[in-house]
Residue, then its C-alpha position, 0 to 999 in steps of 0.5 A: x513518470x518520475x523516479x517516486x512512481x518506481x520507487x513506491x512500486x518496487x517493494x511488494x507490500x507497497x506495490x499491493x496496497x497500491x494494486x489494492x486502492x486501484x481496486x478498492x477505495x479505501x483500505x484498512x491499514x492493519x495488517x491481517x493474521x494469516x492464521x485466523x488467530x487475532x496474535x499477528x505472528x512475529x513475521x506479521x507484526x514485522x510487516x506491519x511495523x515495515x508498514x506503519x514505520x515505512x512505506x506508509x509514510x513514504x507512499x503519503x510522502x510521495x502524495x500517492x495515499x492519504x492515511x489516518x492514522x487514527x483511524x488506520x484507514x488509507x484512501x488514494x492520495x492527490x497525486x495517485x492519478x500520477x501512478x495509475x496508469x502503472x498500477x493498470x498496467x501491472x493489474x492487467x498483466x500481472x501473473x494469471 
């Protein structure tokens, strides 16, 4: 385990979308509207911009995901067997 594992883990956005790939493979990128609305609220586009302009390109950096842009779909990346034994952990004893 290296420092990139806690580090894409240590932001919730990232540690769900990771949480979600464990699961679900792939995954869309676009961030949904709590609402039901097809306007994203403003808090909403902020976490998809954090998404788009962050963490997306960190967890591809560290090879965790591989994301198409065009297509905004993320599948898990070369070196996500390197993070799932956390992601297992954190699913199986996560809050109830």
């Amino acid at each position: 385990m290296n420092d990139n594992a806690f580090n894409a883990l240590a932001h919730e956005q990232r540690r769900t979308l990771l949480l979600d790939l464990l699961e679900h493979n792939p995954q869309g990128a676009k961030v949904e509207s709590s609402t039901g609305h097809s306007v994203l609220t403003d808090a909403e586009q902020g976490i998809q911009v954090a998404m788009y302009h962050s963490h997306l390109p960190k967890l591809e950096d560290y090879g965790y995901i591989e994301w198409d842009e065009d297509t905004n779909e993320i599948s898990k990346g070369p070196q996500f067997d390197e993070i799932r034994p956390l992601l297992e952990f954190l699913a199986s004893n996560g809050p109830e």
